[in-house]
N, C-alpha and C positions, 0 to 999 in steps of 0.2 A: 398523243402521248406526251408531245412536249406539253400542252396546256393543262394536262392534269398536274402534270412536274411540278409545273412554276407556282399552279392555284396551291400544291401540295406542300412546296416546300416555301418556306415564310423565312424572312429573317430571323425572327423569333426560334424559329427549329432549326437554323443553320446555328446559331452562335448557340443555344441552349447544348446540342449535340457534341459541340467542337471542347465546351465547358466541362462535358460532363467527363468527356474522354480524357483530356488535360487534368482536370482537378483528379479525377479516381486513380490514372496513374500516378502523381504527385503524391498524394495518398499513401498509394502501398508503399512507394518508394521512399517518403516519408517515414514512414510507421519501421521501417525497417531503421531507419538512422535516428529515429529519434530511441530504439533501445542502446543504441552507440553513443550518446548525447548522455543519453542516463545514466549510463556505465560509468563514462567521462565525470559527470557530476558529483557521482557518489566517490568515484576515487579521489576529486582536487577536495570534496569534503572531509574527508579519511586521511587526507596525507597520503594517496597512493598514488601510484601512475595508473592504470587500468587498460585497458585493451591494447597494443602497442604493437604487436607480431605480425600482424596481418596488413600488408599495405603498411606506407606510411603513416605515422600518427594512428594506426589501427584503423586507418578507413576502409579497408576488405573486411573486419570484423564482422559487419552481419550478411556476408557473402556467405560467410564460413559456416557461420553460425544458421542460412536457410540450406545450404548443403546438408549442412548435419542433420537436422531434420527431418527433410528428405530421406534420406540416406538409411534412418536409426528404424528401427523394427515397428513397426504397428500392429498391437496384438489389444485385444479384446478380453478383458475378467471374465470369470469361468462365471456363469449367472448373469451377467449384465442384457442387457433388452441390446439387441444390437441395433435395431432400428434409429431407435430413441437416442442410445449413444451415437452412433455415427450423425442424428439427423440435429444435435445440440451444440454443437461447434458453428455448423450453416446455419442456429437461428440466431446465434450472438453474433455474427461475423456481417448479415445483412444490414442488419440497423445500423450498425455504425457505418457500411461504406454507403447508407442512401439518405442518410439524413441531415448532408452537409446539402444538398442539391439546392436549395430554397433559399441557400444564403446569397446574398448581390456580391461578389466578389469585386467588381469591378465597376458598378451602378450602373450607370445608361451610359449607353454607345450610341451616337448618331451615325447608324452603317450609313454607307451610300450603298448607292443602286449597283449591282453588279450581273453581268452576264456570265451564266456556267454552260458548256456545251451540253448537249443533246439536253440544255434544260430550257435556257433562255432567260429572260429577264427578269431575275429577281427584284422587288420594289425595297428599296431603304427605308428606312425611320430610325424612329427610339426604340432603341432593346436594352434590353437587363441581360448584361451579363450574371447570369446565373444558370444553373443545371434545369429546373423548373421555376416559371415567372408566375405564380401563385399568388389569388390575394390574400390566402389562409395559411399563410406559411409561419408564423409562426405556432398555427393549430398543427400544423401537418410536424413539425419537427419536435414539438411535446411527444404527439401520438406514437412516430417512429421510436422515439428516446424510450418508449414506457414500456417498448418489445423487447428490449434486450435480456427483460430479467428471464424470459423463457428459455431462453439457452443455460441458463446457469443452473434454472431449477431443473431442467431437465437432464442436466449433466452430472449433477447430484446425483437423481432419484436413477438413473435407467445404469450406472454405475456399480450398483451391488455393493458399494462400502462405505462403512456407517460412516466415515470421517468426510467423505462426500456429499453423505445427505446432509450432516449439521453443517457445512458448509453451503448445501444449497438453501437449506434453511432460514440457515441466516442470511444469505444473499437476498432473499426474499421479504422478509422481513425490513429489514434493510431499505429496501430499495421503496417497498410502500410506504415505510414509515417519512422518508426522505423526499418521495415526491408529492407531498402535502406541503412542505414549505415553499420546495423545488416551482410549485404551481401556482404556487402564492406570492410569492414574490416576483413570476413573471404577470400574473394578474395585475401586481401595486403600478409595471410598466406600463400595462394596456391600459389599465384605466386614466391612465393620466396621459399617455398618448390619445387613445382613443382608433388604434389602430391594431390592425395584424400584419398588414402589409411588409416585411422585411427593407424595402426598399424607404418605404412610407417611414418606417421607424429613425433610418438613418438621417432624411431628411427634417425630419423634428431636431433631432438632437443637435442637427448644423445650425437651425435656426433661434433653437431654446438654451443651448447649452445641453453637454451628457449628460445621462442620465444618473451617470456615478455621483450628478451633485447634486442630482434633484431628489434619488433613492438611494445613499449609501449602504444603509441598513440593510435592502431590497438586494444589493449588490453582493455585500458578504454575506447572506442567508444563501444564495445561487450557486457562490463559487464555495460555499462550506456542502452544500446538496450535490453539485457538481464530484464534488470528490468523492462522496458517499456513495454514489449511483456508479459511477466506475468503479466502484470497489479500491479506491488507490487512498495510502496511508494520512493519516492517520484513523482511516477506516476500512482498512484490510481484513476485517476478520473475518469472512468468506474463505479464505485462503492462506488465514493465519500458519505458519509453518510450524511453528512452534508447539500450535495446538490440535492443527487438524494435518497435520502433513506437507498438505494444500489445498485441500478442500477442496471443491467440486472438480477440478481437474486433476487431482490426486491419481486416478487412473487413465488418465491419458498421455499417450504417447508419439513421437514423428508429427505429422502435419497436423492432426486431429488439437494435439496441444497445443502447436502452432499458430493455429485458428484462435485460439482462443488469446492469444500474446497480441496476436494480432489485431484482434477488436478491443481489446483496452487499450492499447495507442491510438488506434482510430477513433475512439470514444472520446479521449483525451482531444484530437482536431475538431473534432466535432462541437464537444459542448463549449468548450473556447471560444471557437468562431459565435456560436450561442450568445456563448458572456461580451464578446468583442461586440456584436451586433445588440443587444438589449442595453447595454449599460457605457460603454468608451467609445459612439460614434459611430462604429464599421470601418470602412475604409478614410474618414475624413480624420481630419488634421487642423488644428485650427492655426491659421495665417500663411495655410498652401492652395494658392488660388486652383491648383491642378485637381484638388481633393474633395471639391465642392460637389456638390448635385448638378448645378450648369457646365461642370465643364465636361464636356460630349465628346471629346474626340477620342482617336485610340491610342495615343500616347497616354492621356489621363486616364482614360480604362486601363493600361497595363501599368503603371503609378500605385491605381486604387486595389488593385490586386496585390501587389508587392505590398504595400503598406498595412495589407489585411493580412497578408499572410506572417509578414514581420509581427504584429500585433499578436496572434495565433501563436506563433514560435516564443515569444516571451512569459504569454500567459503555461504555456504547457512548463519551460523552464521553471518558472516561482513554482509550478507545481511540482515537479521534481525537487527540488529546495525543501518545499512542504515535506515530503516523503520523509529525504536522509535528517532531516533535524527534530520534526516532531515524532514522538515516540508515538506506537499503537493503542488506540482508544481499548480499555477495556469494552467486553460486549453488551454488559447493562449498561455500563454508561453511555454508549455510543446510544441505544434505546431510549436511556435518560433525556440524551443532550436533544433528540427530535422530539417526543412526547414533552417534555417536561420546559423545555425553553425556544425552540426553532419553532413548531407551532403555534404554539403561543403570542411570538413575538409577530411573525407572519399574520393575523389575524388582525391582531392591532395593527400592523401596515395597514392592511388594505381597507378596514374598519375606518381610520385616519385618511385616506387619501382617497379614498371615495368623498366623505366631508370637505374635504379639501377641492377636489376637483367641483363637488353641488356651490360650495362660496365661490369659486373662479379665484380660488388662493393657489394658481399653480406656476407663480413664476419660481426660479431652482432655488433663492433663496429662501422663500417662504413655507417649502416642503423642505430646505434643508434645516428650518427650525423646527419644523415639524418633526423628522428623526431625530434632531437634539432633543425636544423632550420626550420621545419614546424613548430614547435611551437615557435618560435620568430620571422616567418613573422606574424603567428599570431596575437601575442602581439603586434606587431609592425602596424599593420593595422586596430587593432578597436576600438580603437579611432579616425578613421580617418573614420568611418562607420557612414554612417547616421544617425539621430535617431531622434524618434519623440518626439513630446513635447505635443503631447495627452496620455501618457504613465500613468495609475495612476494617474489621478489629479481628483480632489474634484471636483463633480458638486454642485457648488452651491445649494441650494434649495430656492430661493426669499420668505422672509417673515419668515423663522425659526430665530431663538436665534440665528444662528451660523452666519446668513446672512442677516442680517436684511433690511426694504428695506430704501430709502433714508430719511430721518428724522423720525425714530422713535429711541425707545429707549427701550434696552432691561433692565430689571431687575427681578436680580432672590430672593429666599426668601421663607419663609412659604407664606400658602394662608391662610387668616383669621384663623378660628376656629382648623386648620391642627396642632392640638400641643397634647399631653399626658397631664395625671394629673399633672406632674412633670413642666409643661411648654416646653418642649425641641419639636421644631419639629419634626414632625411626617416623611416627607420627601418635598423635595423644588422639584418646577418646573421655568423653564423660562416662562417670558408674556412679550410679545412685545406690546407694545402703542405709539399711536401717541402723541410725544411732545406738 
């Protein structure tokens, strides 16, 4: 039994295991403070205080807040597919806790050798800290990312109200249209690495310089697709309040809704760590000898995890930034802006750095003139882009105040008796009359 034990258990499954349990609870427990972080932000943005009552500084706030949850009634639309509804919370809630697995959090460990009882002697080497040490991982964390949209549609359609179908609709929509750029500009990465390896990638970028210098363009296409695929502002309209209520979760309530708050935070850890690992390095640092690919020890493995994760928490921040400052994409534009210019521009990436990669023009400099002139053929060509002239304009309404029709005459004013004791109008209206 002992010799199955030891051939059974590898270092590679001792540290992948210990990883995956640490990082998932970090996670929820994460995902829970980062809506208290948010709250935070949105209030020093607004001039307010925000969550303060619970705990100190509001740090019991989302104690309170999964109590409540908990706690609040779970009831099910009279028509809705109950199946489908209860089974659409657990298919958006998966991909985001299994899709950080692949990322090196903390690169290579040199374990030493250690004895466990009733197992016996496990042998040391090199391991990746990571949840799974994959040579296809950045295949594997595309694939997971591209599950998520089934819980939304499904949370729509099994719902029974209309504000939730165009919600899911649009999530849908959305999300195809987004992961075309979304894929293309992790493409302009590989090709010019020439890797999938997650680990392999980090070590290029120690060696070459980031990638943020070698693909900027590649970088903001990602983290503009990144926000679109989560559904979070300036491309909320899945859940637009204003328009759809809230759109696919509109009828959901207690945990079931919770689920769903829940995987757009963890969405947010996820594709970050994504952006941190494709484009700023991973865990490394440049002129921290502790942050390098050589340095193997476990001090520098638990370094390279703080540093990623610090990384991870800044990127999710700007995005919250993003939210409270830029307003809501309308929903043709937001259509517009993938079809009409992210495609597009995406294509030409990778079109350019494929050439670029067949001449051996790939030091960061030489691909960072290469995005300079894609960005000023650009500019140089849209102005010179069609454009309509139905875009935004007032329809008339024949016969309002605003539009009156041909000889009358609009005047505004109190209406007779419309005054206080004081004499002061009460409030005016427009009346249109014939001359």
């Amino acid at each position: 039994m002992s010799e199955f034990l030891s051939s059974f258990l590898t270092g590679q499954l001792i540290v992948s295991v210990t990883v995956i349990l640490v990082i998932l609870h970090v996670n929820l427990i994460g995902v829970a403070y980062l809506i208290l972080l948010e709250r935070k932000l949105s209030a020093w943005i607004q001039d307010r205080v925000g969550p303060n009552r619970c705990g100190k500084w509001g740090l019991l706030q989302p104690l309170a807040d999964g109590l409540k949850l908990l706690l609040k009634e779970d009831y099910k639309p009279k028509g809705a597919d109950f199946f489908l509804f209860t089974l659409a919370p657990m298919l958006i809630i998966i991909p985001a806790l299994i899709g950080w697995v692949v990322i090196p959090w903390g690169g290579v460990w040199d374990m030493p050798e250690i004895t466990l009882p009733l197992v016996g002697t496990i042998a040391g080497g090199p391991v990746t800290v990571a949840g799974a040490d994959v040579n296809v991982g950045v295949i594997f964390l595309i694939a997971v990312a591209s599950l998520g949209v089934y819980g939304v549609t499904l949370g729509g359609w099994a719902s029974n109200n209309k504000y939730s179908f165009f919600g899911g609709l649009r999530a849908t929509a959305g999300m195809i249209s987004y992961e075309i750029p979304l894929s293309a500009s992790i493409l302009a990465v590989l090709l010019l690495s020439g890797a999938v390896q997650p680990q392999r990638l980090i070590e290029q970028q120690v060696a070459g310089g980031w990638y943020v210098l070698s693909q900027p363009l590649a970088a903001i296409l990602f983290f503009v697709c990144i926000l679109a695929e989560a559904n979070r502002a300036p491309f909320d309209n899945a859940e637009a309040e204003q328009e759809l209520v809230g759109g696919y979760h509109t009828e959901y309530s207690s945990m079931r809704f919770g689920m769903f708050l829940l995987a757009e935070y963890a969405h947010l850890i996820t594709s970050s760590a994504f952006l941190m690992l494709l484009f700023f390095g991973g865990y490394h640092l440049p002129l921290i000898p502790w942050l390098s690919p050589e340095a193997t020890g476990i001090g520098a493995a638990l370094l390279k995890v703080t540093v990623f994760f610090g990384k991870v928490l800044l990127t999710i921040a700007f995005m919250m930034l993003v939210r409270w400052t830029i307003p809501r994409v309308r929903w043709d534009q937001v259509m517009k802006l993938a079809w009409n210019a992210l495609i597009p521009l995406s294509i030409a990436l990778i079109v350019l750095t494929a050439v670029m990669v067949f001449m051996e023009w790939t030091a960061w400099w030489q691909m960072l003139a290469m995005n300079a002139v894609v960005l000023g053929v650009v500019f140089a060509i849209q102005p010179l882009l069609p454009k309509s002239d139905l875009q935004n304009r007032r329809v008339p309404m024949a016969g309002s105040r605003f539009s009156p029709l041909p000889g009358e005459v609009v005047r505004t004013g109190a209406m007779g008796a419309a005054k206080d004791e004081s004499g002061v109008a009460r409030g005016s209206r427009g009346v249109v009359s014939m001359s």
